[in-house]
C-alpha positions in Angstrom: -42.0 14.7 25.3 -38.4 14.6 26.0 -36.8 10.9 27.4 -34.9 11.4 31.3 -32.9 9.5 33.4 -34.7 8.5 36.0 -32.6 8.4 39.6 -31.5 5.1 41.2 -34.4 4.7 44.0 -31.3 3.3 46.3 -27.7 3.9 46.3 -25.2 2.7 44.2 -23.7 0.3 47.0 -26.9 -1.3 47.9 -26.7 -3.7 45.9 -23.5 -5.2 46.7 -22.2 -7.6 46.7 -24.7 -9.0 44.4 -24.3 -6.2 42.0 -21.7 -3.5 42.7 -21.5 0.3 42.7 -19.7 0.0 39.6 -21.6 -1.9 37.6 -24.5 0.5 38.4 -22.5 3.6 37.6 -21.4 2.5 34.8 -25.1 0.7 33.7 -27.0 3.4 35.4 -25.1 6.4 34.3 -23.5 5.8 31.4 -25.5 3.1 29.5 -28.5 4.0 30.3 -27.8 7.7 29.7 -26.5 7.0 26.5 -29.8 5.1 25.4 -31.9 8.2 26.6 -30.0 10.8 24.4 -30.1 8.9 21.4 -33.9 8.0 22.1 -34.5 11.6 22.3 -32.7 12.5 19.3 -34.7 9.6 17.2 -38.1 10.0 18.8 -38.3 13.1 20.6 -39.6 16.4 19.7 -39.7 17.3 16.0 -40.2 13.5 15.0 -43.0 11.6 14.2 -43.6 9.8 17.7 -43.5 13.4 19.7 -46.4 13.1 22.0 -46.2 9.6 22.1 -46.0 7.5 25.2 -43.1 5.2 25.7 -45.2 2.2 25.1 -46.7 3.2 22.4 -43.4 4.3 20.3 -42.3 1.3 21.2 -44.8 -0.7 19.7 -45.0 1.4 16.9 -41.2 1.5 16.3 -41.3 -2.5 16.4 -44.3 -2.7 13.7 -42.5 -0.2 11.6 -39.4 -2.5 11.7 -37.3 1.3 13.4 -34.3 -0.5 14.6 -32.6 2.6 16.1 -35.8 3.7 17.7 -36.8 0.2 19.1 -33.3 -0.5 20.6 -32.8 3.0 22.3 -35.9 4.1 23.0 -36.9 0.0 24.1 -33.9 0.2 26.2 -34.9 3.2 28.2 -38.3 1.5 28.9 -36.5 -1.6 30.1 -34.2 0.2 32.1 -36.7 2.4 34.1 -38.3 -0.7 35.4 -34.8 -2.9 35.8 -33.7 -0.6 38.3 -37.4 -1.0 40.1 -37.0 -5.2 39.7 -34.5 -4.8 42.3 -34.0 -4.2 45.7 -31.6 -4.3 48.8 -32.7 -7.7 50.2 -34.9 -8.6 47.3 -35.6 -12.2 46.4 -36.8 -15.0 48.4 -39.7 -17.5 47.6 -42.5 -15.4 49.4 -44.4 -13.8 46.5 -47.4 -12.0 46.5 -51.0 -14.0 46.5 -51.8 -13.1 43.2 -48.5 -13.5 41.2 -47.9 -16.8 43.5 -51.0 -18.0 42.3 -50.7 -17.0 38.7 -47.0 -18.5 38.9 -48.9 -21.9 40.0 -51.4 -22.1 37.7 -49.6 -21.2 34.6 -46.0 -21.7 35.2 -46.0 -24.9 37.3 -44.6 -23.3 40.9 -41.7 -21.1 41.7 -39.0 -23.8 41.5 -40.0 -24.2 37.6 -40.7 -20.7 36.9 -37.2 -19.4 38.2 -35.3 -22.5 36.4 -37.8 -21.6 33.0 -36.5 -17.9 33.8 -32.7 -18.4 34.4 -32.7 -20.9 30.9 -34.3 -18.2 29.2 -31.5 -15.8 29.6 -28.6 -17.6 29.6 -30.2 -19.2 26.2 -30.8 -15.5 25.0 -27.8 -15.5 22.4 -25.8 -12.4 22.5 -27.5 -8.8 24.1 -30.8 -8.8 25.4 -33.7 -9.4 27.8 -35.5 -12.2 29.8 -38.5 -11.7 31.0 -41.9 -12.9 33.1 -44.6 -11.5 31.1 -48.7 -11.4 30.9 -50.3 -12.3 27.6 -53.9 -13.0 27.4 -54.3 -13.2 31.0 -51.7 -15.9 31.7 -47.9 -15.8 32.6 -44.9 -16.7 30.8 -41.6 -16.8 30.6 -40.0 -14.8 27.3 -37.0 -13.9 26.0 -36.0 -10.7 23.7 -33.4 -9.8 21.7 -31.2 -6.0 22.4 -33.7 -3.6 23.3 -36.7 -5.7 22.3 -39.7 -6.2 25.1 -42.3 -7.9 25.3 -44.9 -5.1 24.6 -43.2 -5.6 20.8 -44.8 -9.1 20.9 -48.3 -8.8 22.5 -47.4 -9.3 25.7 -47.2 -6.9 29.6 -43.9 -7.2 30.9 -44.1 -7.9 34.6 -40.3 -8.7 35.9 -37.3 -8.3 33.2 -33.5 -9.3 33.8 -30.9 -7.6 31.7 -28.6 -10.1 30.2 -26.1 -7.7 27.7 -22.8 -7.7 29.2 -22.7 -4.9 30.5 -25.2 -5.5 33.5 -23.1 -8.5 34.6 -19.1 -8.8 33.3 -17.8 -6.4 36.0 -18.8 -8.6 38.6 -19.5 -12.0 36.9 -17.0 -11.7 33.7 -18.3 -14.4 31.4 -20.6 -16.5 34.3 -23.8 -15.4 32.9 -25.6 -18.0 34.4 -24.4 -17.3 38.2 -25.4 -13.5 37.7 -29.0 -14.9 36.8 -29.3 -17.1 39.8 -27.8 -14.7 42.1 -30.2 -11.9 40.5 -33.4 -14.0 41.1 -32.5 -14.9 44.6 -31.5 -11.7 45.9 -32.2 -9.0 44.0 -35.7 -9.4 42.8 -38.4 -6.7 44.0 -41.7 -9.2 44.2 -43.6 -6.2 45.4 -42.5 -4.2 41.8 -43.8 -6.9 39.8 -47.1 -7.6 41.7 -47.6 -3.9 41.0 -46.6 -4.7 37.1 -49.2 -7.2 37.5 -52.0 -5.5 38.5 -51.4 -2.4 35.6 -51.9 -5.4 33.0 -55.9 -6.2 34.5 
């Protein structure tokens, strides 16, 4: 099985002006191309996770303690769903029924979850991931280290927000935590992660 860069599933100014068209050609086309070559060259054919799914190398990467493999090939999984987490006029406090009432049950209401969410990753020292995630049938709110992901820790990933620089300085410079607020309320695809909900039943 050879790792590809999936397409954008909108253009690259239909984000704006939350996130730009640069940020995503440069995100989209050169970061996360970069991450799929070298994930190929680590774990594609010829090595011993050929054949593998993507979940399952990285799982198996993660218990083997395979940084290179972990970061790159952990970083294309992320990024195949970031670019899904979002949407032209995403956001808004009207989730799905059952994510809104997971989110009430086991993360104390919307208003909690997204501060719980925005904390995680501007606490989230350095590169890496914040995340909404399913483990043992209840919700939380995680953060992850460069490519790390929650399927590394016993856990679904159901909404993930790219926190390495790259995803934000072009449009936020250093104001991670603006990026992270502006990301929840307007980018967020609710309909994405309600479907990233019901593949972890």
């Amino acid at each position: 099985m050879s790792f590809k860069l999936p397409e954008l599933p909108y253009a690259y100014d239909a984000l704006a002006p939350h996130m730009s068209a640069e940020t995503l050609q440069f995100h989209h086309d050169k970061h996360h191309q970069a991450y799929v070559d070298n994930g190929n060259k680590l774990a594609g054919d010829g090595t011993k996770y050929a054949g593998k799914s993507i979940e399952q190398i990285c799982k198996e990467a993660f218990a083997a303690k395979d940084a290179p493999v972990v970061n790159n090939v952990g970083q294309h999984y992320n990024h195949i769903h970031f670019w899904q987490w979002m949407r032209k006029g995403g956001g808004g406090k009207k989730l799905p029924g059952k994510l809104q009432g997971m989110v009430d049950k086991d993360l104390g209401g919307f208003d909690k979850m997204r501060a719980d969410f925005v904390q995680a990753g501007v606490t989230q020292f350095g590169s890496g991931w914040a995340w909404l995630a399913v483990r043992n049938g209840k919700l939380e709110v995680m953060k992850t280290p460069n490519g790390e992901n929650p399927l590394m820790h016993g856990a679904s990933p159901i909404l993930g927000v790219d926190v390495w620089e790259h995803s934000y300085y072009i449009d936020y410079r250093n104001a991670r935590q603006k990026y992270l607020e502006v990301w929840f309320d307007n980018l967020v695809n609710w309909e994405y992660v309600e479907a990233m909900l019901g593949k972890t039943a």
